[in-house]
SEGU-9049 format. One record per residue (C-alpha): x, y, z; residue number from 1. Coordinates in nm, 3 decimals, always signed. Each point is the difference from the previous one (the first is absolute). Last residue first. Layout:
N
X Y Z i
X Y Z NUM $
...
***
This chain:
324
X Y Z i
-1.261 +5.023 -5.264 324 $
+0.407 +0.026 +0.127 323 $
+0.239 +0.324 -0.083 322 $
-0.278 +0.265 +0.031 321 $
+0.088 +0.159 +0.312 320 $
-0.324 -0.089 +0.170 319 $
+0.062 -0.354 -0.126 318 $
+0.327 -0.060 +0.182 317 $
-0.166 +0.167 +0.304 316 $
-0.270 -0.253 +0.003 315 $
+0.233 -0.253 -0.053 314 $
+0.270 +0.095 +0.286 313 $
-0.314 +0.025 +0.213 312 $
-0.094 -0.360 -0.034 311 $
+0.382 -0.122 +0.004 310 $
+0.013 +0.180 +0.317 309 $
-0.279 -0.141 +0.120 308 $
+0.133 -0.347 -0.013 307 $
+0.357 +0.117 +0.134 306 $
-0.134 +0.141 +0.326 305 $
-0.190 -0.348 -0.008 304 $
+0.281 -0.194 -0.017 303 $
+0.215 +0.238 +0.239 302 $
-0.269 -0.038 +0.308 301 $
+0.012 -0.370 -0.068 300 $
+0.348 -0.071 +0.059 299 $
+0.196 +0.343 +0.048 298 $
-0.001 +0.374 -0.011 297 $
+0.276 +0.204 +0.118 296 $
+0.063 +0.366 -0.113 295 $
+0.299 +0.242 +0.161 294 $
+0.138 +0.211 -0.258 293 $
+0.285 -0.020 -0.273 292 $
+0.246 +0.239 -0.068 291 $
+0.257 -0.292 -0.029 290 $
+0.232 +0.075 +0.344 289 $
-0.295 +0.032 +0.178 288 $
-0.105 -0.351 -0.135 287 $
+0.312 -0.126 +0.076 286 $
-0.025 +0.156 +0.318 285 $
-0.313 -0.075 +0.092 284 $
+0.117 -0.391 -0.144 283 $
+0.232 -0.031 +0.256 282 $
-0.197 +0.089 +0.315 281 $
-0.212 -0.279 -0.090 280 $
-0.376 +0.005 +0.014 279 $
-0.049 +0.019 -0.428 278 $
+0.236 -0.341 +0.010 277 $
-0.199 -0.197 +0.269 276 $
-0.362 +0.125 -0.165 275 $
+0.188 -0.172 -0.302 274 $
+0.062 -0.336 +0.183 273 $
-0.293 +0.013 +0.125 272 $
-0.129 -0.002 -0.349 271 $
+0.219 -0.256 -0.109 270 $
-0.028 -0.252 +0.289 269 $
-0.440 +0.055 -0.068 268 $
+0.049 -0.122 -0.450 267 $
+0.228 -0.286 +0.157 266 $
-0.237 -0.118 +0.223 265 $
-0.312 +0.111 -0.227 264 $
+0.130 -0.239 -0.246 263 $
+0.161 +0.157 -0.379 262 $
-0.208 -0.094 -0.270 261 $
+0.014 +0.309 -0.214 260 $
+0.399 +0.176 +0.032 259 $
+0.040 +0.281 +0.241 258 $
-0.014 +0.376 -0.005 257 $
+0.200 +0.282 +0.151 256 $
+0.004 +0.327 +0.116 255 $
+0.122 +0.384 -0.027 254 $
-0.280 +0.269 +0.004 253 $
-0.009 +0.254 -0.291 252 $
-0.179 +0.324 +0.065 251 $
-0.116 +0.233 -0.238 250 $
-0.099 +0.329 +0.048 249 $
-0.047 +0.267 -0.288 248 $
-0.256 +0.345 +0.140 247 $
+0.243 +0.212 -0.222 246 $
+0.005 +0.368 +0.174 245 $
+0.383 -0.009 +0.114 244 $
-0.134 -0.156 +0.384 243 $
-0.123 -0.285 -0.212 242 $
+0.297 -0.066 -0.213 241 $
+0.158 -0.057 +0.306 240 $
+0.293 +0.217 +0.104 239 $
+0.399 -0.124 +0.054 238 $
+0.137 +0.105 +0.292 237 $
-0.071 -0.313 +0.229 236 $
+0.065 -0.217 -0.300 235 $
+0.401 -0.048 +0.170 234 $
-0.154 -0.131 +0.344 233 $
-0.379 +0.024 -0.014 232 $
-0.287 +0.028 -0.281 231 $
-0.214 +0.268 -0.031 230 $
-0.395 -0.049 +0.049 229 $
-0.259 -0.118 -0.244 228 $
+0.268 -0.152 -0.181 227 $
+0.071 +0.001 -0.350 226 $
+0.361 +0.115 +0.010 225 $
+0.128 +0.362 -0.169 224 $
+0.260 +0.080 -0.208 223 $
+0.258 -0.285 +0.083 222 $
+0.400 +0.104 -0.188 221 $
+0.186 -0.227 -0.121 220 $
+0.374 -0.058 -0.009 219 $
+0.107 +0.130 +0.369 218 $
+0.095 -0.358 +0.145 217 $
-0.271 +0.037 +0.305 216 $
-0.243 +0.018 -0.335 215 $
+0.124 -0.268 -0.158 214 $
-0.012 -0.222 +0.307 213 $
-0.345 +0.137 +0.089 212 $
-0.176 -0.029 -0.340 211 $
-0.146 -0.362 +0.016 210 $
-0.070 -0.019 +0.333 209 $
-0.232 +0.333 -0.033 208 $
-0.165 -0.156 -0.300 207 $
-0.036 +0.065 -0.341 206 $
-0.071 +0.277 -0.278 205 $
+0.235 +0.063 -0.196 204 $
+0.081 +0.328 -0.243 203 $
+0.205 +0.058 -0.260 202 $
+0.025 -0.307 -0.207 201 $
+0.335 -0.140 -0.209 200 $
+0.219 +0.210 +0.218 199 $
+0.231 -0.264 +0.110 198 $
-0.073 +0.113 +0.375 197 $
-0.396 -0.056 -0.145 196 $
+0.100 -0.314 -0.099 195 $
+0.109 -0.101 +0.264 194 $
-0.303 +0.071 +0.196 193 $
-0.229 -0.198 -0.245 192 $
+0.212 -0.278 +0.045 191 $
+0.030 +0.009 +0.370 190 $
-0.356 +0.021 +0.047 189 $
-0.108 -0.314 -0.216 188 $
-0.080 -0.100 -0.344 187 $
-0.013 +0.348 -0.173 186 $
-0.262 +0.170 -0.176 185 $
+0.022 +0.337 -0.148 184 $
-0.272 +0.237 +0.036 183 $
-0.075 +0.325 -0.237 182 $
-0.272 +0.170 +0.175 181 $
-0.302 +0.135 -0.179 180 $
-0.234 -0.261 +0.114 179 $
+0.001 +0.152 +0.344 178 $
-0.114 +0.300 -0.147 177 $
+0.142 +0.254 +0.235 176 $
-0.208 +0.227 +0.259 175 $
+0.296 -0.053 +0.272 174 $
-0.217 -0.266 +0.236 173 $
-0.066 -0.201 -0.347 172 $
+0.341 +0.003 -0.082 171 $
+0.113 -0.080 +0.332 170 $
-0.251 -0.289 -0.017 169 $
+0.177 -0.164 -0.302 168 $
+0.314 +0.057 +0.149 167 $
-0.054 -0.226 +0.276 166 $
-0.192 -0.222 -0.221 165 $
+0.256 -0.061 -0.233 164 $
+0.229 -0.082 +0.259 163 $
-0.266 -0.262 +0.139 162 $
-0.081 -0.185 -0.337 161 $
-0.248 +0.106 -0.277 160 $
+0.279 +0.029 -0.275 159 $
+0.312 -0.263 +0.152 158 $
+0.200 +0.032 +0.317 157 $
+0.295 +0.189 +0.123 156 $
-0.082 +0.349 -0.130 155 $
+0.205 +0.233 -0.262 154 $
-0.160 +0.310 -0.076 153 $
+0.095 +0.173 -0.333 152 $
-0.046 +0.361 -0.019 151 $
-0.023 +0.162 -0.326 150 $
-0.323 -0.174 -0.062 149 $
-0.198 +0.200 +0.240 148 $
+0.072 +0.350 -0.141 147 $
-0.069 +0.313 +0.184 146 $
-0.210 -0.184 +0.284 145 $
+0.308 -0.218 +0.080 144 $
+0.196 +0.297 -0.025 143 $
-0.212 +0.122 +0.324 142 $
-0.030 -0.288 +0.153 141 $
+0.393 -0.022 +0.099 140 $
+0.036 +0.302 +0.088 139 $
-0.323 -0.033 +0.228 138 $
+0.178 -0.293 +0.159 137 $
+0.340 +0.151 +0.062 136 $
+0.364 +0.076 -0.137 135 $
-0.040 -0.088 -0.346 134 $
+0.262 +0.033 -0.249 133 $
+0.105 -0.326 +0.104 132 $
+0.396 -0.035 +0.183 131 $
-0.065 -0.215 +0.334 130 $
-0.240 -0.244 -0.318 129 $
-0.362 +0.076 +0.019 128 $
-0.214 -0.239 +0.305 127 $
-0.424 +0.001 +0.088 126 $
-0.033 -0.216 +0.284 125 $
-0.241 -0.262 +0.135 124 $
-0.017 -0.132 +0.295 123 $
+0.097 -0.307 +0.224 122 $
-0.193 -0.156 +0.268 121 $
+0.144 -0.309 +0.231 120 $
-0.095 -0.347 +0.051 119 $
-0.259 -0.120 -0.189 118 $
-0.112 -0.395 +0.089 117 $
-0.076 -0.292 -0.154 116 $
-0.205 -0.018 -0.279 115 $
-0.071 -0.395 -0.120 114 $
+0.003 +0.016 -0.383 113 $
-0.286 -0.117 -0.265 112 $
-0.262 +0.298 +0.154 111 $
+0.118 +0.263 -0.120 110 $
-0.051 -0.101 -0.349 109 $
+0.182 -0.174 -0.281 108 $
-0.181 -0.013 -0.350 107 $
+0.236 +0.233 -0.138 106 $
+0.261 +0.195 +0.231 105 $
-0.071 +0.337 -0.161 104 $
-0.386 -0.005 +0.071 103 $
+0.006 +0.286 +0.101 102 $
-0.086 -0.035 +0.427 101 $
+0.272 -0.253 +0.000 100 $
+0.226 +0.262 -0.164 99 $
-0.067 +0.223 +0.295 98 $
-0.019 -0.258 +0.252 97 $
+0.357 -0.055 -0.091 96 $
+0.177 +0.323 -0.057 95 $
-0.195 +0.046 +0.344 94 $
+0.307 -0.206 +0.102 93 $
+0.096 -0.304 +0.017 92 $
+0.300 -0.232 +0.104 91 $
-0.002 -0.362 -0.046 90 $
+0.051 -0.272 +0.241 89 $
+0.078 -0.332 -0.077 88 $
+0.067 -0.257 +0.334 87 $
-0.352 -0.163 -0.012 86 $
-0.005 -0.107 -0.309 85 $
-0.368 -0.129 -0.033 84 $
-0.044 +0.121 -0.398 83 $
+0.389 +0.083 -0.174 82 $
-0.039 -0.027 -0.324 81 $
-0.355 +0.095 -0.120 80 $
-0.070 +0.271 +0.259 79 $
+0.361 +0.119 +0.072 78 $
+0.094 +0.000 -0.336 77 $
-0.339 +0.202 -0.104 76 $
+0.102 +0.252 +0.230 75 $
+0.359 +0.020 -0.042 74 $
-0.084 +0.052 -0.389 73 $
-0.252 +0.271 +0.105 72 $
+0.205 +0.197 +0.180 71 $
-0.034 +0.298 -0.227 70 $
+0.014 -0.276 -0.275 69 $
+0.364 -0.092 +0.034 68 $
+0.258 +0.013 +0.258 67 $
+0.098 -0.293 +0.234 66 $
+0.283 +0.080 +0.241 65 $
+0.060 -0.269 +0.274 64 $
+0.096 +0.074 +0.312 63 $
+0.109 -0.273 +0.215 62 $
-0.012 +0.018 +0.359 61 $
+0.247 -0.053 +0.225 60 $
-0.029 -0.315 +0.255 59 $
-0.156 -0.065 +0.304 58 $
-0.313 +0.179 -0.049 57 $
-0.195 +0.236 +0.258 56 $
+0.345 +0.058 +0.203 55 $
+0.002 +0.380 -0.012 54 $
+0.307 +0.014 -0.261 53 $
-0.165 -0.229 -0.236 52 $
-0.354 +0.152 -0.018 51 $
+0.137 +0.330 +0.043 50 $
+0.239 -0.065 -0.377 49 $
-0.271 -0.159 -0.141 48 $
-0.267 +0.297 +0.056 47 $
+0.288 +0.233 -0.102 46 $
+0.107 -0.190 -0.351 45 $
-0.364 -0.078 -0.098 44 $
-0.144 +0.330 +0.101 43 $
+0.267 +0.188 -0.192 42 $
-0.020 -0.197 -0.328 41 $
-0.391 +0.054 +0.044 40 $
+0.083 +0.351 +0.001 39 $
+0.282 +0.061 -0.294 38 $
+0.387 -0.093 +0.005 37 $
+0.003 -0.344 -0.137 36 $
-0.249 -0.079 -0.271 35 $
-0.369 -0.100 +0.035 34 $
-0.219 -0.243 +0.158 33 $
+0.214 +0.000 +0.344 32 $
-0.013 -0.433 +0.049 31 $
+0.027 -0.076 +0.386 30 $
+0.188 -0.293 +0.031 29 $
-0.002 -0.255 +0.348 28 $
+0.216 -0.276 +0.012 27 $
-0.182 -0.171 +0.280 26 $
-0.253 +0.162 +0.211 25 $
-0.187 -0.222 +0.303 24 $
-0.373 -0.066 -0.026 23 $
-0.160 -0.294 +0.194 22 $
+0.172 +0.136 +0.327 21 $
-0.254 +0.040 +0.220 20 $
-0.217 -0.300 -0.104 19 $
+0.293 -0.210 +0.021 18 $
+0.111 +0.098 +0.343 17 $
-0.387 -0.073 +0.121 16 $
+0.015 -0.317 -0.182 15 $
+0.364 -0.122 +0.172 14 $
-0.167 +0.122 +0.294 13 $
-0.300 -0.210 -0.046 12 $
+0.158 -0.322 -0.131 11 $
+0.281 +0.064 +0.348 10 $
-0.335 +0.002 +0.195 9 $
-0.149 -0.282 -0.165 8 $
+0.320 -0.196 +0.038 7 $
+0.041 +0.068 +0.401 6 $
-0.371 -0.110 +0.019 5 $
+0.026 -0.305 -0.179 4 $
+0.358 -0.101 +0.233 3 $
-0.191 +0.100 +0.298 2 $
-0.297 -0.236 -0.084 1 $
***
């Protein structure tokens, strides 16, 4: 009788043990759907990097760079390819909910990925090259009213996608045909960016973490953010479009997805394990550091924050013309 009872106590414990531990990471990757040096480059390489160093995962995680389709090539791999991995992130970005919202990632919804959690707010920034004739916003929109088509803008994402948008709404804050702007469509941040320091565009419209290294190094110059309120550390001098007369905000928060198929035990460790990363000391700095702003949402509270911003993202896609 002793010996059955010491065994069904061991079978429960060993259960119990189980239970808690069903998921444990392996070699985990989180794939940045674009090239190195733009946003979801940056969220890959930073979330990674605290994941690691705070003793989430045991080993370093792999980034994987996969451009193509406005993230829509990472998208449909991660759908078809990859369904029930439980160690594949992939980082997103309203970039992604806008193109969702489109139509841009063909029959592939919202709803055929697992949404983990946001971490951290960006915004959007209107950047010339340190030595462009213009020296602030309403410089800026003023030759753009003169003659659109002299002034190339160089976005990291296709017609219809977020850096489009930004400038898109600018143009409709300033009085300017939005349809008037000459827009040239780059796969990824740090593409379009270069190639405004190559002078190829004039203008770009990206993100805060984009900018901030070439900024800090003196070769661009940030005109205004689209913020409601002005950034802090080195943005803390720079206006919003808002406070220049150009009611433009848009805010890009910093998260991830997951792979179809993945259990609710590995799908939970993951989102903790976010809400772990967006809690640590080391990540307000990073984010600090970044020009980014607090913003966690995670696990269910993220997948439907993502399902009506799809829904909005449409209606506002349509209101501007670019979707029917």
């Amino acid at each position: 009788m002793k010996r059955f009872w010491l065994h069904g106590v061991l079978a429960l414990a060993i259960g119990l043990f189980a239970s808690a531990s069903a998921y444990t990471p392996g070699n985990v990757e989180c794939i940045a759907p674009a090239n190195p040096g733009g946003g979801w480059d940056f969220t890959c390489r930073s979330g990674g990097k605290l994941l690691y160093d705070l003793g989430i995962v045991s080993r370093p995680v792999k980034v994987t760079n996969m451009p193509g389709g406005g993230g829509g090539v990472a998208f449909a791999h991660v759908v078809t390819q990859r369904k029930g991995n439980p160690n594949i992130l992939v980082a997103a970005s309203p970039a992604t909910t806008l193109r969702l919202a489109q139509g841009k990632y063909g029959n592939f919804t919202a709803n055929d990925v697992r949404w983990v959690a946001a971490i951290g707010a960006d915004f959007g920034v209107i950047a010339v090259k340190a030595d462009a004739p213009w020296k602030t916003l309403d410089d800026l929109i003023a030759d753009i009213k003169k003659d659109p088509s002299k002034i190339a803008i160089g976005g990291g994402s296709s017609v219809g996608g977020q850096d489009h948008m930004k400038v898109l709404l600018l143009a409709k804050a300033a009085g300017i045909d939005p349809k008037a702007l000459k827009y040239v469509p780059f796969d990824g941040g740090g593409e379009a960016l270069t190639a405004m320091l190559g002078g190829f565009v004039q203008v770009f419209p990206g993100d805060a973490s984009e900018t901030i290294g070439q900024m800090q190094a003196g070769k661009i110059r940030i005109l205004a953010v689209l913020s409601e309120k002005r950034l802090s550390g080195d943005f803390a001098d720079i206006p919003t479009a808002r406070e220049l007369g150009y009611d433009a905000v848009w805010a890009v928060w910093r998260g991830f997805y997951m792979p179809p198929g993945v259990s609710d035990d590995a799908y939970n460790f993951w989102v903790q394990a976010m809400k772990k990363v967006a809690d640590s000391p080391e990540w307000a700095k990073m984010r600090d550091e970044s020009g980014l702003a607090p913003f966690y949402k995670g696990g269910a509270d993220f997948d439907a924050f993502i399902k009506k911003q799809v829904a909005d993202f449409r209606e506002l896609s349509k209101a501007l013309g670019l979707i029917k």
